[in-house]
C-alpha distance (Angstrom), angle and dihedral (degrees) to the residues before:
residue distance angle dihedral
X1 . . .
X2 3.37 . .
X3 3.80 101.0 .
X4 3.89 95.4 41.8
X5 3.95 99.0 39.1
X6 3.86 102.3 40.6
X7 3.50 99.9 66.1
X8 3.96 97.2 43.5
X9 3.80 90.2 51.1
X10 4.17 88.5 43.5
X11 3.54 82.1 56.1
X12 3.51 107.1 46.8
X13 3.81 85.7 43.9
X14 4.04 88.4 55.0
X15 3.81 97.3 36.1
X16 4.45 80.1 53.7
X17 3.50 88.9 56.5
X18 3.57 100.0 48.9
X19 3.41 89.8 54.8
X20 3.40 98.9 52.8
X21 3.28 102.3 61.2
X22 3.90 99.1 66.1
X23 3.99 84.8 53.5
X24 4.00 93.1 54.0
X25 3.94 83.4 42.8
X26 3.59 86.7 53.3
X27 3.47 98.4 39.0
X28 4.26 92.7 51.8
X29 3.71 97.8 43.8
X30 4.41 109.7 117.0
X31 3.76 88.7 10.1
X32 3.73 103.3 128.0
X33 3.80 120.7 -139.4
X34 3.97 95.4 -135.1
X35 3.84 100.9 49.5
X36 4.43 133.5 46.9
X37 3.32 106.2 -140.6
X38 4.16 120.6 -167.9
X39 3.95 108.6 -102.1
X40 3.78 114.5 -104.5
X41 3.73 115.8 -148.6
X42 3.68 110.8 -82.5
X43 3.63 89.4 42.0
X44 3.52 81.7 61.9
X45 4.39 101.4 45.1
X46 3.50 79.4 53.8
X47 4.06 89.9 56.9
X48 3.36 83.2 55.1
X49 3.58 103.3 49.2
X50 3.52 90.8 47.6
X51 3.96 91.9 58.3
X52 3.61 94.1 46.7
X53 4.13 85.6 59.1
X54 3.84 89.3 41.8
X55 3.99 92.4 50.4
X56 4.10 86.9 39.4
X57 3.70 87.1 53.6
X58 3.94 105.3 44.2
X59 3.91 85.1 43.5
X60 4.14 85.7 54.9
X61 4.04 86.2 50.7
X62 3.59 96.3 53.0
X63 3.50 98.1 -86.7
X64 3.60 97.0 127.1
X65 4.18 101.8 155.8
X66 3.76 125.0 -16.3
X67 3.90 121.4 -156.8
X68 3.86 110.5 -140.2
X69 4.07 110.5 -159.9
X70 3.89 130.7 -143.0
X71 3.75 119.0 23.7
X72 4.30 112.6 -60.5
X73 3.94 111.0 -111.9
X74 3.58 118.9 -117.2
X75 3.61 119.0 -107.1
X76 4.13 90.7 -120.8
X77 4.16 80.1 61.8
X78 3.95 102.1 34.9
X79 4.01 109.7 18.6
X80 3.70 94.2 163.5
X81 3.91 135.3 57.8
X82 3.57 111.6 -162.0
X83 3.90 123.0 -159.5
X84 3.92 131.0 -178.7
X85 2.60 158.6 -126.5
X86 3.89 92.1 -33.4
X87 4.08 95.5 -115.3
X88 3.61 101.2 157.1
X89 3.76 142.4 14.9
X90 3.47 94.2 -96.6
X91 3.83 94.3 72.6
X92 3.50 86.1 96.9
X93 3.16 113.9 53.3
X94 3.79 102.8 73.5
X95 4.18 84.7 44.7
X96 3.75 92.1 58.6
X97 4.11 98.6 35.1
X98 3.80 86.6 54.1
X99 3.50 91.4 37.4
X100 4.24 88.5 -132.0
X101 4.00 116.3 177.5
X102 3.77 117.0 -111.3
X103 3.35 119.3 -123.9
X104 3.94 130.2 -156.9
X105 3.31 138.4 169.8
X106 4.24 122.3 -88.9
X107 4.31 91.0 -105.7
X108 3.50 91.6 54.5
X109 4.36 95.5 63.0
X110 4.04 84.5 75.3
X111 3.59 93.7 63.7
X112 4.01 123.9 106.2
X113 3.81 111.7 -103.9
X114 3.74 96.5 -15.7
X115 3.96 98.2 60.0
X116 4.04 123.8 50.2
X117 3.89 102.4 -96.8
């Protein structure tokens, strides 16, 4: 199984990721960078496209359920998740089940691909 079912679910994880990125492009075009601004409602369809690719995805990595213990905080009590410093793979998987924004610092935005421009 191995040989036959690897590199489908490599791709469909891959081809998931590809199309994600157009919908957070989508999804952070007009925001500004100073202000937060409540989500209208195609800002927030595209939320939830982007979490059906995300779920799609981790389930095509092996991902298939995850079990979360204890009772998840409100965001009024816990408004920030805060991840690093990026050791391992698996960094990302709470920050795309929860759907948590990414944060980097202002020298980074100049970079190719990972930066704005």
């Amino acid at each position: 199984m191995t040989v036959t079912l690897f590199p489908i679910r490599l791709l469909i994880a891959a081809f998931m990721m590809l199309l994600a990125w157009p919908f957070a492009f989508i999804a952070s075009v007009g925001r500004s960078e100073t202000t937060v601004e409540p989500q209208c409602l195609w800002r927030r369809l595209v939320d939830i496209i982007l979490r059906v690719i995300m779920r799609i995805m981790w389930f095509a990595g092996g991902f298939h359920w995850m079990t979360v213990k204890g009772q998840r905080a409100l965001p009024a009590e816990a408004p920030i998740l805060t991840l690093a410093p990026h050791s391992s793979y698996f960094d990302a998987i709470p920050v795309t089940m929860t759907m948590s924004s990414i944060v980097m610092k202002a020298e980074s935005k100049d970079i190719p691909v990972w930066g704005s421009k």
